[in-house]
C-alpha positions as CSV (number, residue, x, y, z in Angstrom):
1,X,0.0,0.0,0.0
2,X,1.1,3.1,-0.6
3,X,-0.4,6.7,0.8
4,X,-1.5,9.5,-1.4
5,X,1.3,12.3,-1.4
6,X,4.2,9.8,-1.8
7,X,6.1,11.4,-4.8
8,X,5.8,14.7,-2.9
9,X,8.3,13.4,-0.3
10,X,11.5,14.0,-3.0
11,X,10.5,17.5,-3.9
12,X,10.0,19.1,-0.6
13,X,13.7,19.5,0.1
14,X,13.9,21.7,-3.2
15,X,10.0,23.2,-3.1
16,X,11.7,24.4,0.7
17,X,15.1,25.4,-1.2
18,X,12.7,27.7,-3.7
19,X,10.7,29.2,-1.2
20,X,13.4,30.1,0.8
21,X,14.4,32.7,-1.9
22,X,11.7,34.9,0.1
23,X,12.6,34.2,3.3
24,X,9.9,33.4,6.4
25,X,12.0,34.8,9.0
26,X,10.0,37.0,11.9
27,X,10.5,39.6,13.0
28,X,11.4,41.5,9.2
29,X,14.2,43.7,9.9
30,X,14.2,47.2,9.9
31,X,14.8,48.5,6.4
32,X,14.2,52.0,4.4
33,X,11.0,53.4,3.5
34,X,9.3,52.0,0.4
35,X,10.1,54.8,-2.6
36,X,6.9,54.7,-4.2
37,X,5.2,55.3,-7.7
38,X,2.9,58.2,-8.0
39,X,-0.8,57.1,-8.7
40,X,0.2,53.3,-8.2
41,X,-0.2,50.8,-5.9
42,X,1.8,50.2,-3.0
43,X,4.7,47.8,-2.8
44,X,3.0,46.0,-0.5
45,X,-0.1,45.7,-2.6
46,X,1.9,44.9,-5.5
47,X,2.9,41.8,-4.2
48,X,0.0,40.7,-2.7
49,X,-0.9,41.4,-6.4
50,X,1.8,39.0,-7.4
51,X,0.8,36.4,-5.0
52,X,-2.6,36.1,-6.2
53,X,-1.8,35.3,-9.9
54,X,1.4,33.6,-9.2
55,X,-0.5,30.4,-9.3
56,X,-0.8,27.9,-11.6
57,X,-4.6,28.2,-12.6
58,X,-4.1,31.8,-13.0
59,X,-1.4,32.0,-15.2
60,X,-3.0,29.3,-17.2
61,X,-6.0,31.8,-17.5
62,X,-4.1,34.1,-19.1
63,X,-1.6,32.2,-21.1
64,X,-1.2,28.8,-23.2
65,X,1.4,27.5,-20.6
66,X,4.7,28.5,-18.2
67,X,7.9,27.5,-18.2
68,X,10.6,28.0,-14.9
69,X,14.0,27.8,-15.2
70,X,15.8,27.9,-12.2
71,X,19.6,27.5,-10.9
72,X,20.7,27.1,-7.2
73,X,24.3,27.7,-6.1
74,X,26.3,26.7,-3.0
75,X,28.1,28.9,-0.6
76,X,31.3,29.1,-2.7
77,X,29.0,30.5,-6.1
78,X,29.0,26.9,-7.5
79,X,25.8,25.9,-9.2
80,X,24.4,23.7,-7.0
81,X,21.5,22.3,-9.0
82,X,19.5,23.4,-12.1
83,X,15.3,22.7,-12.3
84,X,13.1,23.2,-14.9
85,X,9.4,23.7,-14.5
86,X,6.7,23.0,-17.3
87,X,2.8,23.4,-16.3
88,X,-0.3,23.6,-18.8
89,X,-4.1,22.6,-18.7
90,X,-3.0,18.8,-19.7
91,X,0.3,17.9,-17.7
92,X,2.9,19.5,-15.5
93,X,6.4,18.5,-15.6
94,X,9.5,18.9,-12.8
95,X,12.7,17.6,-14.0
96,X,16.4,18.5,-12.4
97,X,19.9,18.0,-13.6
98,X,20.3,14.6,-12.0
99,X,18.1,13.1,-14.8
100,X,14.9,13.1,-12.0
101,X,11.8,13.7,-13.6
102,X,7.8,13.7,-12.3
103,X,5.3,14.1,-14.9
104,X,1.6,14.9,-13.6
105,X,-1.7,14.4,-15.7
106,X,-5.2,14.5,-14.6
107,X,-5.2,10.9,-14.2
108,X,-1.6,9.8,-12.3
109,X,2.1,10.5,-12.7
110,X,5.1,9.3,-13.8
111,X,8.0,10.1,-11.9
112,X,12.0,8.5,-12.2
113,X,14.8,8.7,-9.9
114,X,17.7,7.4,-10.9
115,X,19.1,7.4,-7.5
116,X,16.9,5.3,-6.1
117,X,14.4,4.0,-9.1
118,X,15.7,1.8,-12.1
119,X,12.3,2.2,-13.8
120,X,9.6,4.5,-14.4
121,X,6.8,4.9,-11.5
122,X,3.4,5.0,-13.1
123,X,1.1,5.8,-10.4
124,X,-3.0,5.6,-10.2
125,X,-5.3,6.3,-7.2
126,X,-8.8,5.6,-7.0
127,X,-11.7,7.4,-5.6
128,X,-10.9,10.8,-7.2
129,X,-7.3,10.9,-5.7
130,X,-5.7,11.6,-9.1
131,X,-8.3,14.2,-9.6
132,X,-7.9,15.9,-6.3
133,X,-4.0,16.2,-6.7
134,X,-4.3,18.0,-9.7
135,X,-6.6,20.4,-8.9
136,X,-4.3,21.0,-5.7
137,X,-1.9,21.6,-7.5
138,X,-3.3,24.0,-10.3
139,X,-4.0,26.0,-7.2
140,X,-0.7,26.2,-6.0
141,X,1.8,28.3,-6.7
142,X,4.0,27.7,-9.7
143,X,7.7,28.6,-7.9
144,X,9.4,31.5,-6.8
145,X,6.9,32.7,-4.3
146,X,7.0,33.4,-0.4
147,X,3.4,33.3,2.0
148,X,3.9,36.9,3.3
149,X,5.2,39.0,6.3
150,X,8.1,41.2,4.3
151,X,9.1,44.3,4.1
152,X,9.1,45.8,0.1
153,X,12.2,48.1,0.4
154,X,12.8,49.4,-3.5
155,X,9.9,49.7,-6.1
156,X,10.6,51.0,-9.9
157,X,8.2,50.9,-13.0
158,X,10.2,51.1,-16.1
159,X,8.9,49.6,-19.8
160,X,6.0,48.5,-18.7
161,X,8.0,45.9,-15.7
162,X,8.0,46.8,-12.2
163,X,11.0,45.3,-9.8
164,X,10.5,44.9,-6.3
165,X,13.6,44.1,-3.6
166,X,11.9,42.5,-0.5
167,X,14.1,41.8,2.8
168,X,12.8,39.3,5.3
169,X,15.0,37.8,8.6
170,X,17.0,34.5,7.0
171,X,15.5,31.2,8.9
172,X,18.2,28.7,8.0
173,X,15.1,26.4,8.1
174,X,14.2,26.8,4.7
175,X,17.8,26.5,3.3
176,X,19.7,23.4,2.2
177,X,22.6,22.2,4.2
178,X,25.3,23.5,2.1
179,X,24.3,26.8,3.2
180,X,22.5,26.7,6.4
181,X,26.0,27.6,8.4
182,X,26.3,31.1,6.2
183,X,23.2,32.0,8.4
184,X,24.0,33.7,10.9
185,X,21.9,36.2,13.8
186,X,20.6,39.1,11.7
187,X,21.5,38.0,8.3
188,X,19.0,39.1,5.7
189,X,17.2,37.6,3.2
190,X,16.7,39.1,0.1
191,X,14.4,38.7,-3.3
192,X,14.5,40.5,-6.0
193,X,12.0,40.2,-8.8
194,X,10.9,41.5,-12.2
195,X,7.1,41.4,-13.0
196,X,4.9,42.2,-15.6
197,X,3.5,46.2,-14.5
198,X,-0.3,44.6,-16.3
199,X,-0.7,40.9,-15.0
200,X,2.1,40.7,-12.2
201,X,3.2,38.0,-14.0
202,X,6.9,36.9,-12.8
203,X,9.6,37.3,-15.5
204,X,12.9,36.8,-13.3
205,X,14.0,37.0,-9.9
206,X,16.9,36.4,-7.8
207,X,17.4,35.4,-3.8
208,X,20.4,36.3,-2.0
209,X,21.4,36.2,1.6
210,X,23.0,39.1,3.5
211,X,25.0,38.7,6.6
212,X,25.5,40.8,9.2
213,X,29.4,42.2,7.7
214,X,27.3,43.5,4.6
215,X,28.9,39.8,2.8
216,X,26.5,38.6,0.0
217,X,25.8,35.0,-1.1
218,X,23.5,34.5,-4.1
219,X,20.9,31.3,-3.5
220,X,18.9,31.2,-6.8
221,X,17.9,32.8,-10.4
222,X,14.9,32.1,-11.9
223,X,13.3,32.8,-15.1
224,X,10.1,32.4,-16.5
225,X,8.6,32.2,-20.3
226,X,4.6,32.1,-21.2
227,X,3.4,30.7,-24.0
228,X,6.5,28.7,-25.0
229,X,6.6,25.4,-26.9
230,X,4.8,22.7,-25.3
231,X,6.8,20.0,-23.2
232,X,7.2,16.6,-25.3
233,X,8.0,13.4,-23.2
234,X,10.8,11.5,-24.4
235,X,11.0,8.9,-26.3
236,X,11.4,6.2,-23.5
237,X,8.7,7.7,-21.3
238,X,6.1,7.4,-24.3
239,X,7.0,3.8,-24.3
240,X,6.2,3.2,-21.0
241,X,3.0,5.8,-20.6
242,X,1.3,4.1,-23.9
243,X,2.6,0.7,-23.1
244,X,0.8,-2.5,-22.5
245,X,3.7,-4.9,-21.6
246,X,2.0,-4.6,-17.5
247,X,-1.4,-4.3,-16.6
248,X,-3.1,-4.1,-13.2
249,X,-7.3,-4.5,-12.7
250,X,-8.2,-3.0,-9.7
251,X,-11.6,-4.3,-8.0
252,X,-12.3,-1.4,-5.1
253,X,-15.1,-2.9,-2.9
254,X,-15.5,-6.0,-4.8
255,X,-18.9,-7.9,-4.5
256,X,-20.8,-4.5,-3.0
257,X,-23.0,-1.9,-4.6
258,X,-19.7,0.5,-4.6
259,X,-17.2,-2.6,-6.0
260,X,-15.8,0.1,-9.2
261,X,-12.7,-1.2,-11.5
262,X,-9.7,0.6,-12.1
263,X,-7.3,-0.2,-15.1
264,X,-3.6,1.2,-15.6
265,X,-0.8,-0.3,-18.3
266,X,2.6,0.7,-18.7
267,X,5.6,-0.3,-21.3
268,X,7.9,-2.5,-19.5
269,X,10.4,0.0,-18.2
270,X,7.4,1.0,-15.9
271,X,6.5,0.0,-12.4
272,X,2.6,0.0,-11.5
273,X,1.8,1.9,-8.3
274,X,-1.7,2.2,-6.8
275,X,-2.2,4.8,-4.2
276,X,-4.5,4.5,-1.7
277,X,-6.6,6.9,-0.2
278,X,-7.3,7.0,3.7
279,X,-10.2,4.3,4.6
280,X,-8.0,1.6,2.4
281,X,-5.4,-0.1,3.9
282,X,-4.4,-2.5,1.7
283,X,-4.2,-4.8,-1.5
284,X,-5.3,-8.6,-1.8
285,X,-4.9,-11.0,-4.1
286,X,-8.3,-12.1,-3.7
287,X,-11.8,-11.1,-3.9
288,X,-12.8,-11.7,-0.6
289,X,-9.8,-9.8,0.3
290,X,-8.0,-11.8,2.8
291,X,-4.9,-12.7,0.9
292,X,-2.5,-8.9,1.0
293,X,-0.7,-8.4,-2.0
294,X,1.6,-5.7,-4.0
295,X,1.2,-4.8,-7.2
296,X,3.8,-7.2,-9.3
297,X,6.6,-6.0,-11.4
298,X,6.0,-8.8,-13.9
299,X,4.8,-8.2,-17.8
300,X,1.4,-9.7,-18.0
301,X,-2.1,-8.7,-16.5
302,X,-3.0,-9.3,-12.8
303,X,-6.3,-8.6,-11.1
304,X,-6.2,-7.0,-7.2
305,X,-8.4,-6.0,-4.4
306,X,-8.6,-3.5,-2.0
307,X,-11.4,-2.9,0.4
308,X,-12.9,0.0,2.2
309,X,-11.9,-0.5,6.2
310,X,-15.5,-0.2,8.3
């Protein structure tokens, strides 16, 4: 059995990394007053602007897709890691330089890492799980993007982009372990991004930390494109998203008036995953669901069980 969430678990550490960029430390230190644009909104209401179409439905309203691009370095300036970002209405797509790659649809994911995988997960829920984590997702944001409580210390509109410089207290919480001993008392986080002065749609950014001795060290670069190309799986992964080599037959609540069937293939570089949501604890070989099972790695078709716990 495995819980709902599961492929989450890997891109935490970097989700953390990101929205560290804009750091969550409290209390926000004290910093110069905001210089404003005549007639305009405030800094502050510019990126509470920001946050609220910095997500992935409402970039999607406005534009075909989004792409991210982003770089991390270590404390000596070394890149660190690189991660690109792909979201539309059909699929969203996070892939790194170590060849890791998750693929999201409406219906399940695929996701490889070649650190610990040596094939493709194809995963499926039932009971609207699949559903569910999409829409979650469409209603998060994309990257790049903090949950509040800075202070906006520089503000300039020029050619129709506005750039805002926001300082927030560094919590070496949110930063990797390469860096987390740069952060010392009173060193400073700082974001600086470029936005669209129409949409507040993020162009770039950068995040940078700022000890106490005025020393800067850069964290991340991001960059953003609308309407690009659309992402194109590989080769390999269409093989194993369109294959049939392994199927699984799932029977939910077999023999009941809520027994409902779930079907998922794969090409034989894939390994079948079922994800199940709370109130099912586990899979069985057979219908009267007293023999537990896991899915099998074997080509061929296999039929499994799972029942809703009273």
């Amino acid at each position: 059995m495995v819980r709902k969430n599961m492929i989450t678990a890997f891109l935490l550490t970097f989700l953390l990394f990101t929205l560290a960029g804009c750091s969550y430390g409290r209390p926000a230190p004290d910093v110069n007053l905001v210089s404003q644009m005549p007639e305009q909104l405030s800094g502050t209401e510019v990126f509470q602007k920001i946050e609220e179409t910095h997500i992935v439905r409402e970039i999607l309203a406005r534009h075909k897709n989004v792409q991210e691009n982003a770089i991390y370095f270590d404390k000596q300036g070394n890149v660190l890691t690189s991660i690109y970002i792909y979201a539309d209405n059909e699929i969203r797509v996070w892939e790194n330089d170590r060849s890791y790659i998750d693929i999201q649809y409406r219906d399940g994911f695929y996701s490889y890492d070649p650190d610990t995988m040596d094939k493709v997960v194809v995963g499926f829920g039932i009971e609207g799980m699949d559903e569910k984590d999409w829409e979650s997702r469409m209603d998060a944001p994309l990257e790049f993007i903090s949950d509040g409580g800075e202070e906006i210390t520089e503000m300039a509109e020029s050619d129709d982009r506005i750039t805002l410089t926001i300082v927030s207290g560094a919590d070496a919480e949110f930063y990797p372990e390469e860096i987390k001993d740069e952060i010392e008392p009173g060193t400073k986080s700082i974001c600086k991004m470029e936005v669209d002065a129409e949409t507040y749609m993020i162009y770039e950014g950068e995040t940078y930390l700022q000890k106490p001795d005025g020393k800067e060290l850069k964290v991340g670069e991001f960059q953003f494109s609308y309407d690009v190309m659309p992402y194109e799986p590989s080769e390999e992964m269409l093989q194993i998203m369109n294959g049939t080599d392994k199927t699984v037959i799932l029977i939910a609540n077999p023999g009941t008036e809520q027994e409902k069937t779930y079907v998922r293939s794969c090409g034989e570089n894939g390994r079948l995953l079922v994800m199940l949501p709370d109130g099912y604890e586990k899979l069985y070989k057979d219908e009267a669901c007293t023999q537990e099972s896991e899915p099998s790695d074997e080509n061929g078709e296999r039929t499994l069980y799972t029942v809703k716990e009273p």
